[in-house]
VEXTORBA-739672 format. One record per residue (C-alpha): residue number from 1; residue in one letter; x, y, z. Coordinates in steps of 0.001 Angstrom, whole numbers, m for minus. Layout:
NUM A X Y Z
...
//
This chain:
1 X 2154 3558 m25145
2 X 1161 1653 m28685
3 X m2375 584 m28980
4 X m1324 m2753 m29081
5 X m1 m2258 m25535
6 X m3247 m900 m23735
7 X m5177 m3577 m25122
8 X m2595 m6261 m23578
9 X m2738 m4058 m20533
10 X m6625 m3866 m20223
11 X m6979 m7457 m21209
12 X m4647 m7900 m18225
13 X m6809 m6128 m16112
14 X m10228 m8053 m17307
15 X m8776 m11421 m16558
16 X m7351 m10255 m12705
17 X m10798 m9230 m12441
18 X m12017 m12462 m13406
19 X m9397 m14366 m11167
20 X m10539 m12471 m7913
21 X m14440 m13123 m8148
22 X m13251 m16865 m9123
23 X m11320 m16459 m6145
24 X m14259 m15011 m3784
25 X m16406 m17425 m5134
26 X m14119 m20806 m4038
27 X m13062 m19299 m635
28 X m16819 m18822 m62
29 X m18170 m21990 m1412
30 X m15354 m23701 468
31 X m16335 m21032 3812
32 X m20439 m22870 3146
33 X m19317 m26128 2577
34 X m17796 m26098 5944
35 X m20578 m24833 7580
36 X m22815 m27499 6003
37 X m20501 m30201 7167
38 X m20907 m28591 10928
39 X m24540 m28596 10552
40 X m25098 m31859 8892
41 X m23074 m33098 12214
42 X m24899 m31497 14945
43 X m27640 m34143 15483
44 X m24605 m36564 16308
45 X m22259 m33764 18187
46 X m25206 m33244 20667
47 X m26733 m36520 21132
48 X m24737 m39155 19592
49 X m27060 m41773 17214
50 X m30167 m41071 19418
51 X m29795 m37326 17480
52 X m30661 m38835 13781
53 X m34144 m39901 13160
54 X m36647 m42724 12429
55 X m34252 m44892 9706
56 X m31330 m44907 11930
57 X m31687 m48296 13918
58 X m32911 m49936 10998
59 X m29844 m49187 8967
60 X m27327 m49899 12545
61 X m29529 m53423 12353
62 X m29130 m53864 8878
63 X m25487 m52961 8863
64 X m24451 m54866 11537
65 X m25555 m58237 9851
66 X m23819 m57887 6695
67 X m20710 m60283 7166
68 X m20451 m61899 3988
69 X m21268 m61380 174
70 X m24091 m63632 667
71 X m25705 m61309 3291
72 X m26293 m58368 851
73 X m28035 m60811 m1167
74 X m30588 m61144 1627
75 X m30347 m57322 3205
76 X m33343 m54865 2631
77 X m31144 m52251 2063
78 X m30293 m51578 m1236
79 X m27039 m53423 m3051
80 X m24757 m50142 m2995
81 X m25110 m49483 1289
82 X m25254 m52815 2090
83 X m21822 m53247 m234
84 X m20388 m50510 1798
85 X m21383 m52424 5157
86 X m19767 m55305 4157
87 X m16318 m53620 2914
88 X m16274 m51752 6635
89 X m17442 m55112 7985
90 X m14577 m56999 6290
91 X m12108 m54520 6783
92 X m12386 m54204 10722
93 X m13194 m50448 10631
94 X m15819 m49412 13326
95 X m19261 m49378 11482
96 X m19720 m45521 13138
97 X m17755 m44634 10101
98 X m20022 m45181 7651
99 X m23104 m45007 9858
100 X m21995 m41378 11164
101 X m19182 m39777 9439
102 X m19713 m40839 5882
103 X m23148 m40164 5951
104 X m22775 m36374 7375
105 X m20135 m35821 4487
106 X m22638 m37134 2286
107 X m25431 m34885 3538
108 X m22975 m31736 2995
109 X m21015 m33005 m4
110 X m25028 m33085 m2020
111 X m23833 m29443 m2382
112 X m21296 m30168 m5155
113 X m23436 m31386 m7534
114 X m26315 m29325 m6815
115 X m23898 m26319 m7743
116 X m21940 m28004 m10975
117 X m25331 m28882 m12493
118 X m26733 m25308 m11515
119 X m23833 m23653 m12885
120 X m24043 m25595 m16339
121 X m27483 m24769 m16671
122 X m28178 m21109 m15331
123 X m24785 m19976 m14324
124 X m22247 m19309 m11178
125 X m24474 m16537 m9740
126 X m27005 m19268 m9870
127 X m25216 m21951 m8659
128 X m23877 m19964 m5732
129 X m27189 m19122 m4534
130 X m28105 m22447 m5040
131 X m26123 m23588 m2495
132 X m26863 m21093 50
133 X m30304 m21817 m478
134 X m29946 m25490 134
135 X m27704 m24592 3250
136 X m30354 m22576 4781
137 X m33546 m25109 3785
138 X m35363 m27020 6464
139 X m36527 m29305 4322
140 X m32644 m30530 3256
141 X m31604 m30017 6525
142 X m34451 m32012 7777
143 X m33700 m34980 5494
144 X m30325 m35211 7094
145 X m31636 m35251 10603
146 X m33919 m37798 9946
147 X m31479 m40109 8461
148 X m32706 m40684 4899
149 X m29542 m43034 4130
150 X m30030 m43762 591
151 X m32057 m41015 m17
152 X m29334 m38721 337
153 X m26570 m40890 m1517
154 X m28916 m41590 m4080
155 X m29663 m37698 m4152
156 X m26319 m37398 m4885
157 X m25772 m39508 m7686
158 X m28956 m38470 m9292
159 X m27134 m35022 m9803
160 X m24086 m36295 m10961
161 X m25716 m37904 m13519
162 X m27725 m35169 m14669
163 X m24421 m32931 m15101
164 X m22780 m35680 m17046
165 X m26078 m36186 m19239
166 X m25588 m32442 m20063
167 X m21451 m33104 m20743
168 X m23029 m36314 m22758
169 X m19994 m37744 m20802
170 X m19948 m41536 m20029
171 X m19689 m40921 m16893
172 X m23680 m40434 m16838
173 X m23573 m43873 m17393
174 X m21699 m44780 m14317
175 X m23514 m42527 m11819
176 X m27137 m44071 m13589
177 X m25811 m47423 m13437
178 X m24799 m46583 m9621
179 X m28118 m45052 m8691
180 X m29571 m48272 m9506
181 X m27753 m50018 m6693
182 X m29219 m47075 m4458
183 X m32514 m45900 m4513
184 X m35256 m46679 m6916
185 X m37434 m43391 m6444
186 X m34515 m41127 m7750
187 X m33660 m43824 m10669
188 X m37375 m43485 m11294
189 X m36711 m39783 m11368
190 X m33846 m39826 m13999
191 X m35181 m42444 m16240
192 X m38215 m40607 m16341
193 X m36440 m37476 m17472
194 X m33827 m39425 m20019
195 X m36908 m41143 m21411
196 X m38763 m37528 m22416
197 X m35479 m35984 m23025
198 X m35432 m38718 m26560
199 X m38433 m37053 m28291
200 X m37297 m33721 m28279
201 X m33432 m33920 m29177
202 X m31604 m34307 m32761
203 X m30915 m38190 m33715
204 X m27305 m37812 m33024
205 X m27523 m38609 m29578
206 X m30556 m41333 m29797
207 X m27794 m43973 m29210
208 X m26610 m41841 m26297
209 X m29798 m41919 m24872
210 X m30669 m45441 m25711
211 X m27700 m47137 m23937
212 X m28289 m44708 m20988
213 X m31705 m46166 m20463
214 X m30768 m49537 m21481
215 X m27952 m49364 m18574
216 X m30819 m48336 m15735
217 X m32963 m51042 m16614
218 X m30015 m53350 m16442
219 X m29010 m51847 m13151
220 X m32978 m52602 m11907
221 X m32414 m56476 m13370
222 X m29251 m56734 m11103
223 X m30428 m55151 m8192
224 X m33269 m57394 m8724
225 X m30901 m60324 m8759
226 X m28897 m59100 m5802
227 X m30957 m57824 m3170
228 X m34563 m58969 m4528
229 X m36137 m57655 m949
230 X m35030 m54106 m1914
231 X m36776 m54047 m5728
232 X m40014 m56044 m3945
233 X m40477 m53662 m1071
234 X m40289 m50757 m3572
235 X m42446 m52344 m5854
236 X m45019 m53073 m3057
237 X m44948 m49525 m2020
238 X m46424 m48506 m5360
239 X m48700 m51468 m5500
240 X m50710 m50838 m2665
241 X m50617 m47337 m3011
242 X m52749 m47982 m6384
243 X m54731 m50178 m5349
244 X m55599 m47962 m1888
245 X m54690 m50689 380
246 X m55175 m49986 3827
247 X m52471 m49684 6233
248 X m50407 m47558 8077
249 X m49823 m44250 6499
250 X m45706 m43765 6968
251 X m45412 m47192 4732
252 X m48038 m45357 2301
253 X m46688 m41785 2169
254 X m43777 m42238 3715
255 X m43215 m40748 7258
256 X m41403 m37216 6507
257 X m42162 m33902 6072
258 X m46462 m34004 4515
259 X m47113 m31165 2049
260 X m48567 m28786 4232
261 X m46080 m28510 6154
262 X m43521 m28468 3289
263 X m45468 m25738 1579
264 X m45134 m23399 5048
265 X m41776 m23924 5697
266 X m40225 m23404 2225
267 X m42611 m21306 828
268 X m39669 m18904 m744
269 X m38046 m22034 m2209
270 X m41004 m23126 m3433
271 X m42381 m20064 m4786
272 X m39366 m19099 m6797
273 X m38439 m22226 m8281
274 X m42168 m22820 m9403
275 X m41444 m18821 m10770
276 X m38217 m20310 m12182
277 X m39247 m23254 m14101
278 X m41690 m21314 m15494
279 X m39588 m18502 m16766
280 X m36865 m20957 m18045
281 X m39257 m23023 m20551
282 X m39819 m19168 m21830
283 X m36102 m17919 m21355
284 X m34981 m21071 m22874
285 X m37374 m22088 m25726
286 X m35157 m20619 m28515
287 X m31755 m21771 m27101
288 X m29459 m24557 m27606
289 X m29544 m24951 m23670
290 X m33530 m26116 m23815
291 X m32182 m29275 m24764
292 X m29685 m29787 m21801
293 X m32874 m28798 m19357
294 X m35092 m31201 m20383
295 X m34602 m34437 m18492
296 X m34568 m31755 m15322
297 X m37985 m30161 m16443
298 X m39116 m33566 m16643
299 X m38203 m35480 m13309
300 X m39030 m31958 m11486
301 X m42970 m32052 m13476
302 X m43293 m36222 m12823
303 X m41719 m35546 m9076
304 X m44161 m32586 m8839
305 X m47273 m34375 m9362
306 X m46025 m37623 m7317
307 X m46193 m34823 m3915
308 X m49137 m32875 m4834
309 X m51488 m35492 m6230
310 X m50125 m38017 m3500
311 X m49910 m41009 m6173
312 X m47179 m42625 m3907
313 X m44617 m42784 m691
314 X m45089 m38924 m1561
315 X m43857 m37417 1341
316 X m40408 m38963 1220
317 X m40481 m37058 m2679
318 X m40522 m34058 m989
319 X m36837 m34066 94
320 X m36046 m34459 m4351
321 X m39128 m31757 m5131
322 X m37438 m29433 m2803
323 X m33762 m30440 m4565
324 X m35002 m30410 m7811
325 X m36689 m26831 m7630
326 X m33753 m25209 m5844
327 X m31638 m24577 m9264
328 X m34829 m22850 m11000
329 X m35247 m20718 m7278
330 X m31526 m19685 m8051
331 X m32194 m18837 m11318
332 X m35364 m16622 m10547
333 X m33147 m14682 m7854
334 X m30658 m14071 m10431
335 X m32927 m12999 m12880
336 X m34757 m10673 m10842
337 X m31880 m9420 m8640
338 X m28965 m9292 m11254
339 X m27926 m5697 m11963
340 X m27654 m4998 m8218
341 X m26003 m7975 m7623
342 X m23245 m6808 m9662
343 X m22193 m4189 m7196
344 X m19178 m4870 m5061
345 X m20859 m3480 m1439
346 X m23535 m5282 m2174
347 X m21900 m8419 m2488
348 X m19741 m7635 531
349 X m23632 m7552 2253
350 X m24775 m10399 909
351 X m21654 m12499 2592
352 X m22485 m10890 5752
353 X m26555 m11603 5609
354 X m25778 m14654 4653
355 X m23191 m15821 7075
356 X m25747 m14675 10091
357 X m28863 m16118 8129
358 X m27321 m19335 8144
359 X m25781 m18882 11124
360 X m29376 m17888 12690
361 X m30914 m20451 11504
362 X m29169 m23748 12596
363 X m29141 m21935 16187
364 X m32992 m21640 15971
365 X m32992 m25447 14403
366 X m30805 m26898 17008
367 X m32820 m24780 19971
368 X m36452 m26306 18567
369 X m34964 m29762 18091
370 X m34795 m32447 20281
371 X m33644 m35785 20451
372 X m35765 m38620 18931
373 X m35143 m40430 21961
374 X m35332 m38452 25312
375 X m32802 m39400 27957
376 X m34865 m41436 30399
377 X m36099 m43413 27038
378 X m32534 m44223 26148
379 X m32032 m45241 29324
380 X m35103 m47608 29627
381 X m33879 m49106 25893
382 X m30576 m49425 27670
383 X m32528 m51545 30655
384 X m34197 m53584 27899
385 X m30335 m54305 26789
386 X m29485 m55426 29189
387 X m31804 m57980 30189
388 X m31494 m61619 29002
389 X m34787 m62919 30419
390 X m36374 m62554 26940
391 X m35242 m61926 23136
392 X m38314 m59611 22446
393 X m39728 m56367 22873
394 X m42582 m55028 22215
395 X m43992 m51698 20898
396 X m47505 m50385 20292
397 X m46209 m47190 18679
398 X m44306 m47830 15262
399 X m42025 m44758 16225
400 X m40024 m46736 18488
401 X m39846 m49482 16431
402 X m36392 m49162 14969
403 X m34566 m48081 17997
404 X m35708 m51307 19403
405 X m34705 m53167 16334
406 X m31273 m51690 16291
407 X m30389 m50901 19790
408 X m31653 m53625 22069
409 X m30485 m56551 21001
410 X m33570 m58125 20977
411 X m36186 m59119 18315
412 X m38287 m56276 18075
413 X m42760 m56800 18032
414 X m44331 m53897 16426
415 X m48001 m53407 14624
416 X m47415 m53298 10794
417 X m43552 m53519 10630
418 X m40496 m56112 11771
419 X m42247 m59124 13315
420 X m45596 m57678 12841
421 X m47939 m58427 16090
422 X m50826 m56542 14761
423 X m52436 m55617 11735
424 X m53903 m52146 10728
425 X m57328 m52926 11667
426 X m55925 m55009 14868
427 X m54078 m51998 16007
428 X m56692 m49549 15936
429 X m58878 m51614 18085
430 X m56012 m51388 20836
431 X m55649 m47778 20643
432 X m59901 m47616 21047
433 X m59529 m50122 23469
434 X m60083 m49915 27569
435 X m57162 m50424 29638
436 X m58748 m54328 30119
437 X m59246 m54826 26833
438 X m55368 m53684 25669
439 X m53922 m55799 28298
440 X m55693 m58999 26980
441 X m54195 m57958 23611
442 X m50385 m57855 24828
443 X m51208 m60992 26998
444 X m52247 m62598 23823
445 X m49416 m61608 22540
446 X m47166 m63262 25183
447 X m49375 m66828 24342
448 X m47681 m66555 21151
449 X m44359 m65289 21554
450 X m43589 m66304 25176
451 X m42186 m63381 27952
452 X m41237 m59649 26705
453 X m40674 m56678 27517
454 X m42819 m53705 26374
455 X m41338 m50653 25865
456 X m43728 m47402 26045
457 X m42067 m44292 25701
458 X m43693 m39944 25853
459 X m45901 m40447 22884
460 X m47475 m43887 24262
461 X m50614 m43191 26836
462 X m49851 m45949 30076
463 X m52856 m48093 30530
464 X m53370 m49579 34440
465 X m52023 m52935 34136
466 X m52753 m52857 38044
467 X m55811 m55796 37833
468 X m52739 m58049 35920
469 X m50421 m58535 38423
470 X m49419 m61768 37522
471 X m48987 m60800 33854
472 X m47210 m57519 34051
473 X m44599 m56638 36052
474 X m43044 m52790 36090
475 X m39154 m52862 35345
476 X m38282 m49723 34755
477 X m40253 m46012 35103
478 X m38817 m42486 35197
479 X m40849 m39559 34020
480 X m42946 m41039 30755
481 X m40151 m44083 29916
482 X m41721 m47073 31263
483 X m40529 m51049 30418
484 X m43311 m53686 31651
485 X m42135 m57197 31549
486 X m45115 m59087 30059
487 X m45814 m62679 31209
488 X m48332 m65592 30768
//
């Protein structure tokens, strides 16, 4: 056989080669993105709505009201959900779709651009591991759970646009023009790392750069325009956070995951993409590809010191910390573990550990986790429901708050959020309060409001209403669920 021939022959070989791992790599990316999608659906498989967390009556609520064009105007939610509400709305399909279905696709589908912007920056090896790694985190798998709505979509786009930054597509424009309509803290993100990204790359792209900003502030001025409630209650958030204003601490920091706890449960995450970013500033430094990771080491440094120095609504920044160091964690592993990983068996054993360490874990997640509602306070909100006596009820404990605002049908009273009944300082003196002096308090809130019902679930200690029988009268009680109807 010619020369000519082998060469064709071994060149035939190479690229078979090539086709098979491309192969292995899709059927297993496709086998994980399956088992995200099961995972991401579990909260709702095993207890319906009552298995997502604190956001998910506000959003039902929220939702639910948006009939017309004019109600996004007025909606809390940003312009982009509450848009999506009102095409479901007008279109007659059941609201579960996009409260429950879209969202869990959502949750799993973050994995596509975590891996496309992973893979332009460090690599498939990278990006694959990438993705396993945000299978397996809490903290991701946590954010789902706990229903972070727009935090999740806006996730989304946030990556998107990074990846088309690095194409220096148009499309970046789109997804930063979208994020906009979304969430602010992920906008605030990107901007932050377009705007650093200018200094340090050649004047051929300024323009690029300069419409792409100019395009995020105009999607702040119409979001500002369209749903003005959404920009102000951002901008408060900040505000008062500056300025130390007391008040609760989940409208503060944010009621997720605090640092502490971050830092024990995804230590390895954490650890290795600190290791990462490190090593890629030095890998980097000398490479055309220092310019593509710029706006990334910038939102990751800005989103870095936002958690650790607790500037503001910093817990909710964990869930985009944790995001935005998972790339550099998949880079470290590659870089410390790639000559073995080249070997064929050990491959094979990496599927296998994998499989069962995912496998493993959402077990052990699923067994730890409850409900946020248990099932004799679902069916004490479902009393509440169904009474017509009243349109309010009341809760001392801010956790319940949104379940009553989204499931009972009625107006709900809370300390610090809704139709606020207390403030900070008011609420602490009914938690230090005797059991005389916190029924005055909910009778005085009765003289203002007229009859209620007060819902106090597990977490709530039961004061003896017993002296006030006139005042309080005992609807409902099975195990720690009880519903008082309050009364002048």
């Amino acid at each position: 056989m010619c020369v000519c021939c082998d060469s064709i022959v071994a060149m035939n070989e190479v690229i078979l080669q090539k086709e098979k791992k491309s192969s292995v790599y899709f059927w297993l990316l496709a086998l994980i993105f399956l088992v995200l999608l099961i995972n991401r659906a579990f909260p709702y498989f095993l207890h319906g709505p009552y298995g997502f967390g604190y956001d998910m009556g506000i959003y039902k609520k929220m939702f639910e009201g948006i009939k017309t064009l004019s109600d996004i105007r007025t909606s809390q939610v940003y312009f982009l959900p509450s848009f999506l509400a009102y095409v479901v709305n007008f279109l007659g399909i059941p609201l579960k779709f996009l409260l429950y279905y879209f969202y869990i696709f959502v949750s799993a589908f973050l994995a596509v651009p975590l891996y496309l912007l992973t893979k332009e920056y460090f690599g498939k090896k990278a990006a694959f591991i990438s993705v396993v790694l945000f299978t397996i985190s809490y903290v991701q798998v946590f954010a789902s759970e706990f229903y972070l709505f727009k935090a999740i979509l806006g996730a989304t786009l946030m990556l998107f646009a990074f990846f088309y930054y690095v194409k220096k597509s148009y499309l970046f424009y789109l997804f930063a023009f979208l994020l906009a309509f979304t969430e602010l803290p992920q906008l605030l993100l990107l901007g932050f790392g377009i705007f650093v990204a200018v200094f340090f790359t050649e004047k051929k792209y300024l323009k690029f750069h300069v419409i792409g900003l100019a395009i995020m502030a105009l999607g702040v001025g119409f979001l500002f325009f369209l749903t003005p409630q959404s920009f102000w209650d951002a901008v408060n958030v900040v505000i008062n956070s500056i300025n130390g204003a007391q008040s609760y601490d989940a409208h503060r920091s944010g009621l997720f995951i605090n640092l502490l706890d971050f830092l024990n449960l995804e230590f390895g995450i954490v650890l290795f993409g600190i290791a990462g970013f490190v090593m890629s500033i030095f890998d980097f430094r000398k490479t055309e590809i220092v310019k593509k990771l710029i706006p990334v080491w910038a939102a990751t440094f800005l989103v870095f010191v936002i958690v650790f120095f607790k500037l503001f609504f910093e817990n909710r920044f964990i869930m985009e910390l944790d995001l935005l160091l998972i790339p550099f964690a998949g880079y470290m592993a590659v870089r410390m573990f790639g000559n073995i990983v080249e070997s064929r068996s050990f491959r094979i054993f990496s599927v296998i550990v994998i499989l069962f360490a995912v496998a493993f874990l959402d077990v052990w997640y699923y067994r730890t986790t409850y409900p946020a509602l248990t099932p004799h306070e679902v069916w004490a909100l479902d009393v509440i429901r169904e009474k017509t006596d009243s349109k309010y009820v009341m809760v001392v404990d801010t956790f319940y708050a949104p379940w009553m605002y989204g499931f009972s049908e009625k107006t709900a009273l809370a300390p610090g959020i809704f139709e606020t009944v207390w403030d900070f300082g008011t609420w602490l003196n009914y938690i230090k309060g005797t059991d005389d002096d916190k029924a005055k308090m909910l009778i005085d809130i009765a003289k203002k409001y007229g009859n209620y019902y007060l819902f106090m679930g597990f977490r709530d200690p039961k004061p003896d209403f017993s002296k006030y029988p006139a005042n309080f009268k005992k609807v409902f009680e099975v195990q720690n669920a009880t519903v008082n109807f309050v009364m002048l």
